[in-house]
C-alpha positions as CSV (number, residue, x, y, z in Angstrom):
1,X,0.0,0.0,0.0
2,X,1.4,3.0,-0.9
3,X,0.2,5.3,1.9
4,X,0.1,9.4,0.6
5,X,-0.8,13.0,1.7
6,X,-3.4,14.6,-0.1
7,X,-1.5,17.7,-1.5
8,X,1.1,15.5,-3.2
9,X,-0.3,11.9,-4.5
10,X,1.0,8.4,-4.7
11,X,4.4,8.1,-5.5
12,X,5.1,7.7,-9.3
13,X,8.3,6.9,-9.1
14,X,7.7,3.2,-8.2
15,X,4.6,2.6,-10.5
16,X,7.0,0.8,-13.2
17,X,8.7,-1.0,-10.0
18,X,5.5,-2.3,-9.0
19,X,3.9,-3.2,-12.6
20,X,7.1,-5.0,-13.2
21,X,6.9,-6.9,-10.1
22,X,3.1,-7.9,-10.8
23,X,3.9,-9.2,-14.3
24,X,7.1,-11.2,-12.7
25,X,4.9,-12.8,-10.0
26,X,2.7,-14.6,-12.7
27,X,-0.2,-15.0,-9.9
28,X,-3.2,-12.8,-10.5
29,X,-4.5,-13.2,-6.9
30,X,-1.1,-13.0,-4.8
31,X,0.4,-9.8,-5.2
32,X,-2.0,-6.5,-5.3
33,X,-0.7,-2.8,-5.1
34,X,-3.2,-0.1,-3.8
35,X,-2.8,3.5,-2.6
36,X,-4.2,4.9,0.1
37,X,-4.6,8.7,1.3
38,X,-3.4,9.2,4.9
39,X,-5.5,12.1,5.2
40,X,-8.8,10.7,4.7
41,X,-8.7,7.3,6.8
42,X,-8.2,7.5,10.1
43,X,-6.2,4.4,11.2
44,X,-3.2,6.0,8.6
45,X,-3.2,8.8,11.2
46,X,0.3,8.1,12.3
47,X,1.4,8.5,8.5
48,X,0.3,12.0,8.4
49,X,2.2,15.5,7.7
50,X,5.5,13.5,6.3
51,X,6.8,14.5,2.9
52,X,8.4,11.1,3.0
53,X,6.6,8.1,0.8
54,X,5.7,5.2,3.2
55,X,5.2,1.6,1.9
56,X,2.9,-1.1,3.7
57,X,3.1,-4.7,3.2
58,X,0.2,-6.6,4.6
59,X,-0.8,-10.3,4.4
60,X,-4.3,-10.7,5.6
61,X,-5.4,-7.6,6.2
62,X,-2.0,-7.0,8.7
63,X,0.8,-4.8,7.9
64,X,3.6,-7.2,8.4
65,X,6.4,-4.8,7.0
66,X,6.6,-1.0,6.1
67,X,9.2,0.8,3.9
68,X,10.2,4.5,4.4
69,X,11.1,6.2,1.2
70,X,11.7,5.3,-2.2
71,X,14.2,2.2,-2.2
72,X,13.8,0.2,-5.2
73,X,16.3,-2.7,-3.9
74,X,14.4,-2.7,-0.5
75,X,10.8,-2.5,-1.9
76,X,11.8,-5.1,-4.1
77,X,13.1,-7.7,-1.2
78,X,10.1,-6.9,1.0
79,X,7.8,-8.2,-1.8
């Protein structure tokens, strides 16, 4: 999950990253990517007001890993 602030967006900059990954995996139902605006739901409220890009990982609805920034080697890994 890519978690964002409302004034700035998801982060773009891993969008190739993540559609390569997807087509790698060849499962359609084991790997999803979704956004998610910090602003607007309410358990994201710790993700708020930072400028930096924060990445979730979660595995039945829990976040097992997170990833601060945009670190194509690490993001990578986590998967």
């Amino acid at each position: 999950i890519d978690v964002y602030q409302a004034w700035c967006g998801p982060c773009k900059a891993v969008v190739n990253l993540f559609t390569k990954l997807k087509n790698e995996s060849g499962e359609d139902d084991v790997l999803h990517f979704a956004v998610a605006e910090a602003d607007s739901i309410p358990i994201l409220q710790p993700f708020r007001n930072k400028c930096e890009p924060v990445f979730l990982f979660c595995v039945n609805g829990k976040i097992i890993a997170k990833v601060r920034g945009v670190n194509a080697p690490l993001i990578s890994k986590t998967i």
